[in-house]
C-alpha positions in Angstrom: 162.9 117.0 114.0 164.1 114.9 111.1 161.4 113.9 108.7 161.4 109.7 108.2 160.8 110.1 104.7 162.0 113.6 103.0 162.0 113.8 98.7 163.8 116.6 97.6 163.2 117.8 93.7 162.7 114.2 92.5 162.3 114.0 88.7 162.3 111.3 86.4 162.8 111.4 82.4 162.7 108.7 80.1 164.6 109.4 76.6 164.3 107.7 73.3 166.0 108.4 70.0 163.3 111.2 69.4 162.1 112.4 72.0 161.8 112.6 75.8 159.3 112.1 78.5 159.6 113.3 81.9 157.2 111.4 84.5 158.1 112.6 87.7 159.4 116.3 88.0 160.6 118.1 91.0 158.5 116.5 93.3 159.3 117.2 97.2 157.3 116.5 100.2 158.2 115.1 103.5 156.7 112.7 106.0 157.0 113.0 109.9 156.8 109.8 112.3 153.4 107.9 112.2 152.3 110.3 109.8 149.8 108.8 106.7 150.4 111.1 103.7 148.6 110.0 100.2 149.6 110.4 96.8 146.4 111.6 94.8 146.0 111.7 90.9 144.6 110.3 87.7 146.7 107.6 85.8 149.5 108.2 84.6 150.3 111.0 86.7 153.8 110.3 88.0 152.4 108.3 91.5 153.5 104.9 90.8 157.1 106.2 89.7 157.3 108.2 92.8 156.6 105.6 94.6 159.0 102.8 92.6 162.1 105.7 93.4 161.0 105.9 97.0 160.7 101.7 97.3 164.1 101.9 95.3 163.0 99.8 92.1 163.8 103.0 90.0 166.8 105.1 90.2 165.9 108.7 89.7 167.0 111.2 87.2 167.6 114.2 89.5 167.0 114.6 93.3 167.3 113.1 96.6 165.4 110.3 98.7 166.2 111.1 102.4 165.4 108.2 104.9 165.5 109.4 108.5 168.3 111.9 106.9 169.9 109.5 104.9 170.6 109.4 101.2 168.3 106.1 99.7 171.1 106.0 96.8 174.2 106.8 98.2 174.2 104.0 100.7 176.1 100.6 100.0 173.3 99.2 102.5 170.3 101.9 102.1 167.8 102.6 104.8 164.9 99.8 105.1 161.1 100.9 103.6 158.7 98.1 103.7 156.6 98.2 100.0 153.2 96.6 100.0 152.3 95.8 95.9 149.8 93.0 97.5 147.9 91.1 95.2 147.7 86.9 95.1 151.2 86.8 93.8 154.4 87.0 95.7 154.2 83.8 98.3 154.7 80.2 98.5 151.1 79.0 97.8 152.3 75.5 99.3 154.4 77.0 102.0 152.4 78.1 105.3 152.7 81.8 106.3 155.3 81.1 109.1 157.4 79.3 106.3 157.2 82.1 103.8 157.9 85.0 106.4 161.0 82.7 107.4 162.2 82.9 103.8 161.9 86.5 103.4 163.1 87.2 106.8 166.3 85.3 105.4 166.0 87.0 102.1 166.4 90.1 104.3 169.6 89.4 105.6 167.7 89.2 109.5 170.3 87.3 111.5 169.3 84.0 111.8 168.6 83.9 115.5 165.7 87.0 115.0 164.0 85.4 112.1 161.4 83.6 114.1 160.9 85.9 116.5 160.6 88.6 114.1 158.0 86.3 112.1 156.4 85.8 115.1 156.1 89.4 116.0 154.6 91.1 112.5 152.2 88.3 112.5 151.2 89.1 115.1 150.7 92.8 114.4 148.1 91.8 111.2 146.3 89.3 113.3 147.5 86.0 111.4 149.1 84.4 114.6 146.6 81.6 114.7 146.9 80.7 111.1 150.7 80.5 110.9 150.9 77.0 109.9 148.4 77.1 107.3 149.5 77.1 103.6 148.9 80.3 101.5 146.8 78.9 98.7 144.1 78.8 101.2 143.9 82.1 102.1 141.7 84.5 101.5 142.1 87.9 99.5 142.1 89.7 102.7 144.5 87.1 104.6 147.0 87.4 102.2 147.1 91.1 102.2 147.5 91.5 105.5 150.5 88.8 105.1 151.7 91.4 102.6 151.7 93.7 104.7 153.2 91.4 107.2 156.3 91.0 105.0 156.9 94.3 104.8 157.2 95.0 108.3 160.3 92.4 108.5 162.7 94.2 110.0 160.9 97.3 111.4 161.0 99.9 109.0 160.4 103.3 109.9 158.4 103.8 106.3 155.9 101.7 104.6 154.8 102.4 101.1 151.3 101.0 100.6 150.2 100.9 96.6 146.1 100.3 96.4 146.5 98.6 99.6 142.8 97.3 99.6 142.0 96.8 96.0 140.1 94.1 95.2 138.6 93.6 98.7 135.1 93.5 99.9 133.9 96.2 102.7 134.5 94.4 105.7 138.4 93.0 104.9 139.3 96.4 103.4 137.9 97.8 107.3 140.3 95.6 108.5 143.2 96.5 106.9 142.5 100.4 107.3 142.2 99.2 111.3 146.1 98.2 110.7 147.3 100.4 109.0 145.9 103.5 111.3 147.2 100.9 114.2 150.8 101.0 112.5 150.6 104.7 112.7 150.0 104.7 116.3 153.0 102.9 116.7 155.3 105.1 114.9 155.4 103.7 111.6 155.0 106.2 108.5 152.9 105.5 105.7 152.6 106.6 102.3 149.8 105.7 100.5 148.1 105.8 96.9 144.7 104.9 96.5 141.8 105.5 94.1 139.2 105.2 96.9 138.6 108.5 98.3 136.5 107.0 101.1 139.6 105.3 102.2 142.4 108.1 102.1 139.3 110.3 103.9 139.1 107.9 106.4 143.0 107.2 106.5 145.6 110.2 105.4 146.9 113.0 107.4 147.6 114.8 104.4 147.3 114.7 100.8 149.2 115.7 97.9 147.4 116.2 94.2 149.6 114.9 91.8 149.0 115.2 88.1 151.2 115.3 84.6 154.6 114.4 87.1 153.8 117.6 89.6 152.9 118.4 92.9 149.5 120.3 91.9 148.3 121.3 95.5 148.4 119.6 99.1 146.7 119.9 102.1 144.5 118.5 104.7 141.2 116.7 103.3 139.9 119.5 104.5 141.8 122.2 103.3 141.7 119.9 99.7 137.2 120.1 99.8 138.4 123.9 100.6 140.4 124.3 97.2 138.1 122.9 95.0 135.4 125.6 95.7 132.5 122.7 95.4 129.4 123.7 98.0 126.4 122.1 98.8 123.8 124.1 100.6 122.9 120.9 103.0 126.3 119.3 103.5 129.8 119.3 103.2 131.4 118.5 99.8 133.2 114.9 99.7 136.9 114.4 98.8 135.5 112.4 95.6 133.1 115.7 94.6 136.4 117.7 95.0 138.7 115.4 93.2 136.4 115.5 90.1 136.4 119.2 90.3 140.2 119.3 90.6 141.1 116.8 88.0 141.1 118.9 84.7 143.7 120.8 86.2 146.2 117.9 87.4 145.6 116.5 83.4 146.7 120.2 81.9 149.1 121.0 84.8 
């Protein structure tokens, strides 16, 4: 079976005059259909540019970006990913939601005659349908990042990159969204995620890769991740966040 998303020896370096720094290096995983895989590190350790060459902001120095087999940058039209920044910025405060997803819709190049329709339909897969005609600036945190993600399903992607999908936002909203996204799984859709909560990517991800200084330090299940780290408790399981901490010194020196 073809993997939606595969990344084959990614690496990014950034030169100056002096010298040369390489953020991302040889970095390959794949991710299957309705599969939720998480990127897990400190700062600075190579997620967010993984990420940006995945979404296609950032051409990569060396490797490959396969989209349900095909090459991300050797396509005059490359495969659709739908890329979830969220955040208050990025819609028409004055516009309603309908209006806004029209625009992009357009912006996408949908044909004209699906844009409504196709509006219609990933509104209805965050739960906004019956505040359509409501203008942005009114909504909430949690409203306008499930019209994020809205906007990202335009055009059914088979891959949706989510970036600190529910930072920011209180206990119950950020329930909601993990709700959609799992939902979005069950449909099909594949979803890479980075998060710093490890509650979240417990609750969420499939499968995990440690990340740290540009490279794939380990992977695994959660699971098999609280197994690595060699933390025990005599009354209870270790957490993901107890094994993180015990695994970070190692993805800041690796």
């Amino acid at each position: 079976m073809t993997a939606v998303l595969s990344v084959r020896n990614l690496s990014k370096t950034f030169r100056s005059k002096v010298e040369q720094f390489n953020a991302v290096v040889n970095v390959s995983f794949d991710i299957q259909k309705g599969e939720i895989v998480s990127l897990l590190g400190p700062n600075g350790a190579g997620k967010t540019k993984t990420v940006s060459m995945i979404g296609g902001y950032l051409l990569p120095t060396n490797g490959e970006v396969l989209i349900n087999g095909e090459n991300r940058f050797q396509k005059k039209m490359p495969p659709k990913v739908g890329i979830v920044f969220g955040g208050d910025l990025g819609f028409y405060g004055r516009a309603t939601a309908l209006d806004n997803l029209l625009f992009f819709a357009d912006l996408a190049r949908l044909p004209h005659r699906e844009q409504l329709g196709e509006a219609r339909r990933v509104m209805d897969i965050v739960d906004l349908t019956n505040v359509a005609n409501k203008k942005v600036q009114f909504f909430s945190k949690g409203m306008k990042q499930r019209l994020h993600i809205a906007r990202a399903l335009l055009g059914n992607p088979p891959l949706l990159l989510l970036d600190e999908p529910t930072n920011g936002l209180d206990v119950e909203i950020a329930n909601e969204i993990h709700h959609t996204i799992k939902q979005l799984a069950q449909q099909g859709v594949s979803v890479l995620l980075t998060s710093h909560t490890m509650s979240e990517i417990e609750s969420l991800t499939d499968y995990v890769y440690l990340i740290g200084a540009g490279k794939i330090y380990t992977s695994g299940t959660v699971r098999e991740i609280v197994q690595q780290s060699n933390v025990h408790h005599i009354n209870r399981p270790a957490t993901l966040e107890e094994s993180y901490l015990a695994i970070a010194p190692h993805l800041r020196r690796s």
